[in-house]
C-alpha positions in Angstrom: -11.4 -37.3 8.4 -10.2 -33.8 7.8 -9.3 -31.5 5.6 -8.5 -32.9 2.2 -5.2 -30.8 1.9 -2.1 -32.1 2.4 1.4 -30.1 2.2 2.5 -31.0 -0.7 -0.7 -29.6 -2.2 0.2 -26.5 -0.9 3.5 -26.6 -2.2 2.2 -27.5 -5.7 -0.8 -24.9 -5.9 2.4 -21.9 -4.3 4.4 -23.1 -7.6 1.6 -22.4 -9.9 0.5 -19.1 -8.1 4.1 -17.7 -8.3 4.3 -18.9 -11.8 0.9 -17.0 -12.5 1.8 -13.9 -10.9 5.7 -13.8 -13.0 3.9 -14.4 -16.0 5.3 -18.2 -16.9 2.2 -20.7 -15.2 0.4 -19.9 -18.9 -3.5 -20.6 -17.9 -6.0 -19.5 -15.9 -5.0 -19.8 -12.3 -8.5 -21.3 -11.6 -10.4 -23.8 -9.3 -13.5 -25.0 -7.7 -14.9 -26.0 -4.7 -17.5 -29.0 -4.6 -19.5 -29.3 -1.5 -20.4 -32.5 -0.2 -17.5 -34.5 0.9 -18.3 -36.6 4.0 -16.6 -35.2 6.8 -16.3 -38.2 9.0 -17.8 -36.9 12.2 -20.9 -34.5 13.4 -21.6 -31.1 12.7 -20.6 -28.8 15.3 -23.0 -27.4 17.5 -21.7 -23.7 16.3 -23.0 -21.9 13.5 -21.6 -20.9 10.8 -20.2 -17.7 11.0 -21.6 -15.6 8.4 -23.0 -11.4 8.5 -26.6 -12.5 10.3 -24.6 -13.6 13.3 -21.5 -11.7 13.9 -22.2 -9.8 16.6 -23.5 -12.7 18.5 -19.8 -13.2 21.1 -22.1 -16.2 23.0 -19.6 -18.6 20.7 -15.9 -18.9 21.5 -13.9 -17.9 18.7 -12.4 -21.6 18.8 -16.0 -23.1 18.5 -16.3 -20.9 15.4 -12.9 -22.3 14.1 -14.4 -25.7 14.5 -17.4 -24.8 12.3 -15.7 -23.8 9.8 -12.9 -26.6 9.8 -16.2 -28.6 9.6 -17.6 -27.0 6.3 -13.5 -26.8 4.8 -13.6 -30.7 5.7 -16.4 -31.0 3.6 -15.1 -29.8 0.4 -13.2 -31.4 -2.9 -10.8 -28.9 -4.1 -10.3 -29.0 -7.3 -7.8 -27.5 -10.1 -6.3 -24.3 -7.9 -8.9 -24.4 -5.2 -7.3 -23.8 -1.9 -8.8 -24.1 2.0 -9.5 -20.4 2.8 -11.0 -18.8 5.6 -12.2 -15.5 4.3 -13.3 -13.3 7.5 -16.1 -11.0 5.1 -18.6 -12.0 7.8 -18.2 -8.6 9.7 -19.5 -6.7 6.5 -17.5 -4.5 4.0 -15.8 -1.6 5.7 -15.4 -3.3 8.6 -12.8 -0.6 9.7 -15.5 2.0 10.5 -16.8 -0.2 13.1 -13.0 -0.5 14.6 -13.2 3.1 14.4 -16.1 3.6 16.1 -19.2 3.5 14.0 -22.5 2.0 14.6 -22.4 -1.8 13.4 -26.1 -2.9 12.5 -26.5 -6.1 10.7 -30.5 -6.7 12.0 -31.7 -5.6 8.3 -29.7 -7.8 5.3 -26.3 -7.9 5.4 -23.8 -5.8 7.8 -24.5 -2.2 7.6 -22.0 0.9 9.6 -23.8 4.2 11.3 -22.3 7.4 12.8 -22.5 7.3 16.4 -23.5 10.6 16.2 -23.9 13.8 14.2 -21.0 16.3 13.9 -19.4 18.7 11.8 -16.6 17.6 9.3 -14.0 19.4 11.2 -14.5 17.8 14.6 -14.1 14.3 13.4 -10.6 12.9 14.2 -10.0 8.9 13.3 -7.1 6.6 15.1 -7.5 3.0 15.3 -8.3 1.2 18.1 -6.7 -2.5 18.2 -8.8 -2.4 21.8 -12.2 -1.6 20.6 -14.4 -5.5 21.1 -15.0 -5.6 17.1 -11.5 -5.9 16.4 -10.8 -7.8 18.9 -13.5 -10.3 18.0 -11.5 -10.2 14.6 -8.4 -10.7 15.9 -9.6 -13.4 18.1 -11.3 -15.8 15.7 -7.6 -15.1 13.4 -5.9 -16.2 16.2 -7.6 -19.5 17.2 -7.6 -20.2 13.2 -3.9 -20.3 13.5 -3.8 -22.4 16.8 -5.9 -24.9 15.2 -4.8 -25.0 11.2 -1.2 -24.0 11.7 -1.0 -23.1 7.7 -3.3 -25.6 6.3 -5.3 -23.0 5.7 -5.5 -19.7 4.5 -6.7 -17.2 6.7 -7.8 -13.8 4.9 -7.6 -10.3 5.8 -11.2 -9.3 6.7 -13.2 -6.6 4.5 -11.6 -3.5 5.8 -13.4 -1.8 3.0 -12.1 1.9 1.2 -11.4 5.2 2.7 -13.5 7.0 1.5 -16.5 4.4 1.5 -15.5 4.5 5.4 -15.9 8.1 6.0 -19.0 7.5 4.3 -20.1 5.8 7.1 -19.5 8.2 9.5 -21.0 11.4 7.3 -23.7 9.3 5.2 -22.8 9.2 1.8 -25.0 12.9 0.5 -23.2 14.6 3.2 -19.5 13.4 2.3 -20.7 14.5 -1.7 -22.1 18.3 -0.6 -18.3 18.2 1.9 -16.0 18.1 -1.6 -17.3 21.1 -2.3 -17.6 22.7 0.9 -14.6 21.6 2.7 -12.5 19.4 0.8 -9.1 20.1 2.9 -11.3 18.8 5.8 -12.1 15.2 3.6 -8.6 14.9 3.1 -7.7 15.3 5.9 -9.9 13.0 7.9 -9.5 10.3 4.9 -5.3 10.3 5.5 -6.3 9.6 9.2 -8.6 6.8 7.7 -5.6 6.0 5.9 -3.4 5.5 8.4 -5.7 3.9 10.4 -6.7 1.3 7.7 -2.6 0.4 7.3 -2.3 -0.1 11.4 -5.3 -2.1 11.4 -4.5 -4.6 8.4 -0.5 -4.9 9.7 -1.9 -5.7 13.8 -4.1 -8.5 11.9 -1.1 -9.7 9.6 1.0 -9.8 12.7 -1.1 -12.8 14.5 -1.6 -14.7 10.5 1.5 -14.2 8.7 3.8 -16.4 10.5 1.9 -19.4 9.6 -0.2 -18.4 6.5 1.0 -19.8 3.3 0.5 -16.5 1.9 -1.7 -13.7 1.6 -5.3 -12.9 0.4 -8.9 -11.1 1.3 -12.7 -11.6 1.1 -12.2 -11.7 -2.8 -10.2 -15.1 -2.3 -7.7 -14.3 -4.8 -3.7 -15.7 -2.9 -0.7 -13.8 -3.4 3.1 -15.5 -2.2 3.8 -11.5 -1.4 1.1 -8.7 0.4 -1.9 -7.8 -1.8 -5.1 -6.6 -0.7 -8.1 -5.9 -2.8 -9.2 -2.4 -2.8 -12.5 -0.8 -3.7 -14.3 2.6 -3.3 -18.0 2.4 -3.6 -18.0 5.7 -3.2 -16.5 7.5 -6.2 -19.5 5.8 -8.5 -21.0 9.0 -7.7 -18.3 11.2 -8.3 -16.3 12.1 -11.7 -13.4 11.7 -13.2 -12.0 14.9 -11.7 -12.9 14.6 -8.1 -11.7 11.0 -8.2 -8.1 12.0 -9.3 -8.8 14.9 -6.4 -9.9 12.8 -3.6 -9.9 8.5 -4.2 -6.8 7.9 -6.8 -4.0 9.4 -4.5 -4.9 7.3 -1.8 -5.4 3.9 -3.9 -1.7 4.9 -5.7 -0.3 5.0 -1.5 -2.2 2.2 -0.8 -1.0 -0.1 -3.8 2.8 1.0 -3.7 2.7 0.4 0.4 1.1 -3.0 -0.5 3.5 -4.0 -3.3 0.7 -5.6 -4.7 -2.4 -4.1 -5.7 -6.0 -5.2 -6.6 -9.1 -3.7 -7.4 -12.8 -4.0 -7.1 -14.4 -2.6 -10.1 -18.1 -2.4 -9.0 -20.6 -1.0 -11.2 -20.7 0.9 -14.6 -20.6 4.4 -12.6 -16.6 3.3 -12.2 -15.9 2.9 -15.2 -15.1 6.7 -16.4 -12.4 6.4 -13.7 -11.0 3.1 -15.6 -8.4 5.5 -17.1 -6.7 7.0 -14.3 -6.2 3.6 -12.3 -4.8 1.9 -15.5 -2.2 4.2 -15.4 -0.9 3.2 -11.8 2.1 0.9 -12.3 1.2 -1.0 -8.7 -2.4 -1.6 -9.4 -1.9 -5.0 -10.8 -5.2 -7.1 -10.9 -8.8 -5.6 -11.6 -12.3 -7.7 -10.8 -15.2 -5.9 -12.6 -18.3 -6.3 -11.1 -21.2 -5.5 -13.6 -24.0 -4.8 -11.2 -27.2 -5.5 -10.5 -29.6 -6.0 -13.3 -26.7 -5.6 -16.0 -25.8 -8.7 -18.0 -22.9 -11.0 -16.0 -19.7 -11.4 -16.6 -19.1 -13.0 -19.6 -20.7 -10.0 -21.5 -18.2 -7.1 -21.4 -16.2 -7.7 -24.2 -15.0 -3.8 -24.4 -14.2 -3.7 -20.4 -12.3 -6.9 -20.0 -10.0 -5.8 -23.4 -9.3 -2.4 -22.1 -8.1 -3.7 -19.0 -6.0 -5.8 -20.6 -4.4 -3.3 -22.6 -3.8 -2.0 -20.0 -1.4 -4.3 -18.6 -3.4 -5.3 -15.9 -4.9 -9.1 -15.2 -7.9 -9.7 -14.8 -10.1 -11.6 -11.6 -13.1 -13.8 -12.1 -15.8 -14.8 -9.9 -17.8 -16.8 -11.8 -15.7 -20.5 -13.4 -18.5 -20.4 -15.6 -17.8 -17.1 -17.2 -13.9 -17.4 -17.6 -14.4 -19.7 -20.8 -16.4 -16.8 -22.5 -13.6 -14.1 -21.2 -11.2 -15.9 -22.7 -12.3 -15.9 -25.9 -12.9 -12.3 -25.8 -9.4 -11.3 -24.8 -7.6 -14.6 -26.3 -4.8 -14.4 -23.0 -6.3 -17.4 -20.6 -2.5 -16.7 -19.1 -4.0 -12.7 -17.0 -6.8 -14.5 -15.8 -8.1 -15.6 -12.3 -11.2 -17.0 -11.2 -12.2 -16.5 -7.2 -11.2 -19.3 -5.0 -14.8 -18.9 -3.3 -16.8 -20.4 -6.9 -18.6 -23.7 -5.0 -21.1 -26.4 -6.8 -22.5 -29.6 -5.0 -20.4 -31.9 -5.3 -22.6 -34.1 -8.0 -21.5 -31.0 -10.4 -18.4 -32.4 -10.6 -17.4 -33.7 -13.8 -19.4 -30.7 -15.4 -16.6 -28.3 -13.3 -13.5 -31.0 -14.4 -14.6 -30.2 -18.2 -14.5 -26.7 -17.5 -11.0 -26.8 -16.3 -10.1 -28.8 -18.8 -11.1 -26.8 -21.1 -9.1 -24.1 -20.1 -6.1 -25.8 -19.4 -6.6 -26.7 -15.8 -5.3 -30.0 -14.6 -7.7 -31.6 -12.2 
C-alpha cells in the first residue's frame, strides 16, 4: 500500500482551495487526519524526524523520506486534509542557524545561540546556501521530491521572523536596551536578515516548486500562489510605536514580495499591534494563538470579530474549535482549520460529524 492520495484528489482538494482563497468555495476549507491506516509493509528502521533528532546527519535524507512516507501511508485524509511534509523539525527561526548561530536542541525543543558576543555594529548577516544546516534542509527537500514527485506537499521550513532572528544572535534583553541605543544599527542588520531570509526561502523553493502542487509552511495552511506564514515573537514586548518603527515595515515588504501573506498571532502581548497589521492590504490570513494558560481557541469572541472586520480570514488549528468560531463570527466561508489536526483513526465518525456540521463533505 501507499499513500492514500490519488491525482485526482489533488485536483479536487486545488479546486476547493482556489475557490476558498477567491471567496466562492463558501465553507470552511477544513480537514482531518486520522492515524491508523495499515500501511501494508514494516516500519522503517529510521526515525521520525522530529526537533529531538535533527541534528543527528547518521540517517540519509532518503531514509528520512521513507519514514515519513511510512507515517503519510498511515493516514485517512479526510474533508480537505492533504499529505504534507511540514519541515518544522529544525525549530522556529531556523534561518539563524543558516546564518550562523548556535543550534541546541539537547533541552526541549530547538533552541538558537550567538556564537559569540559582539557589539551591534560589528554584526553583518548574508546567507549561506553552503553552511551543513541548510544543506541538511535542502537535502531531505530534495529526496522528498525524488521520491513523491507532487504527491505530496513539501513545506517551506520555519525560517522564523527577523527580528525574532536577531534575537538570537543579541538575546532578546539586549536587542530591547539596542532600540533605544542604536536603532539605525537594528535596522540595519534586520534588512540584511531580510534579505537573507528572501534568498534562503527562494534557494529552497527552487528544488520544491517544480513538482509541489502548491505552496505552504509549518502552519499547514496550502496556497495555489506563494504565501508564507510570518510571525514575530519578538514585538510581544514592544509597543505599538516601536512595532510600526522596527517589525511592521518589514512584515508590509515581506507580504507584498510574497503576494500572499499570513500571520502568526501569538499571545495577548500582540494584540495592541492588531491595528497596524489590519491595515496592510497583503496581510491576508491571521492564526491567533491564545497562549499558554489562557482559555483556547474557541473563546475569543472580540479577537476573531475584529479580524474579521478587518477583512482578513481567519486560520484554525484546532477542528474542534472552528464550530464554536463560527458561531461567533457567523462567516464559516474566511475560515481555515490547520491541515496538521490528527485523531486515531477510531475518532472517525466523531471528526465526519464535525465536518458535516460545517459543511464539509467527507
Amino acid at each position: 500500500m501507499s499513500i492514500d492520495f490519488s491525482p485526482q484528489r489533488w485536483d479536487n482538494f486545488i479546486r476547493n482551495a482556489n475557490a476558498w482563497w477567491d471567496g466562492t468555495l463558501g465553507r470552511p476549507l477544513a480537514g482531518a487526519q486520522l492515524i491508523g491506516r495499515d500501511p501494508g509493509r514494516p516500519q522503517p528502521g529510521a526515525f521520525y524526524l522530529d526537533q529531538e533528532n535533527c541534528l543527528d546527519f547518521s540517517v540519509s535524507p532518503e531514509d528520512i523520506v521513507d519514514r515519513i512516507d511510512y507515517e503519510l501511508s498511515r493516514v485517512v485524509f479526510l474533508g480537505d486534509a492533504f499529505p504534507h511534509m511540514t519541515m518544522h523539525a529544525f525549530g522556529a527561526g531556523v534561518l539563524a542557524a543558516f546564518l550562523g548561530a548556535r543550534m541546541d536542541n539537547s533541552i526541549s525543543g530547538v533552541w538558537f545561540h550567538p556564537p559569540k558576543e559582539m557589539p551591534l555594529s560589528d554584526m553583518h548577516f548574508a546567507f549561506d546556501p553552503e553552511h551543513p544546516i541548510f544543506r541538511r534542509v535542502a537535502d531531505i527537500c530534495r529526496a522528498g521530491v525524488k521520491r513523491w514527485d507532487g504527491q505530496v506537499q513539501i513545506g517551506m521550513t520555519d525560517l522564523g521572523g527577523v527580528l525574532d532572528v536577531l534575537a538570537s544572535f543579541r538575546t532578546s534583553e539586549s536587542l530591547l536596551l539596542d532600540l533605544y541605543d542604536c536603532p539605525d544599527e537594528v535596522i540595519r542588520c534586520a534588512k540584511e536578515i531580510e534579505l537573507a531570509w528572501r534568498q534562503a526561502y527562494d534557494a529552497l523553493q527552487e528544488i520544491i516548486s517544480p513538482v509541489n502542487p502548491g505552496y505552504s509552511d509549518w502552519l499547514g495552511l496550502y496556497s495555489p500562489t506563494r504565501l508564507y506564514t510570518t510571525q514575530s515573537d519578538f514585538c510581544y514586548m514592544v509597543s505599538p510605536e516601536m512595532f510600526g518603527q522596527f517589525v511592521l515595515p518589514e512584515l508590509q515588504r515581506t507580504w507584498a514580495w510574497l503576494g500572499r501573506g499570513v500571520y502568526h498571532l501569538d499571545g495577548i502581548g500582540e494584540l495592541p499591534h492588531l491595528p497596524q497589521m489590519l491595515s496592510s492590504e497583503d496581510l491576508e490570513v491571521i492564526q491567533w494563538v491564545p497562549g499558554d494558560g489562557k482559555p483556547d481557541e474557541a473563546h475569543w469572541p472580540d479577537v476573531y470579530k475584529t479580524i474579521r472586520a478587518g477583512g482578513k480570514r481567519l486560520m484554525i488549528m484546532n477542528l474542534y474549535s472552528v464550530p464554536a468560531v463560527i458561531g461567533q463570527t457567523g462567516d464559516g466561508a474566511g475560515i481555515a482549520s490547520s491541515n496538521g489536526f490528527t485523531a486515531p483513526l477510531e475518532k472517525g465518525d466523531e471528526i465526519k460529524s464535525i465536518l458535516q456540521s460545517i459543511g464539509v463533505p467527507v
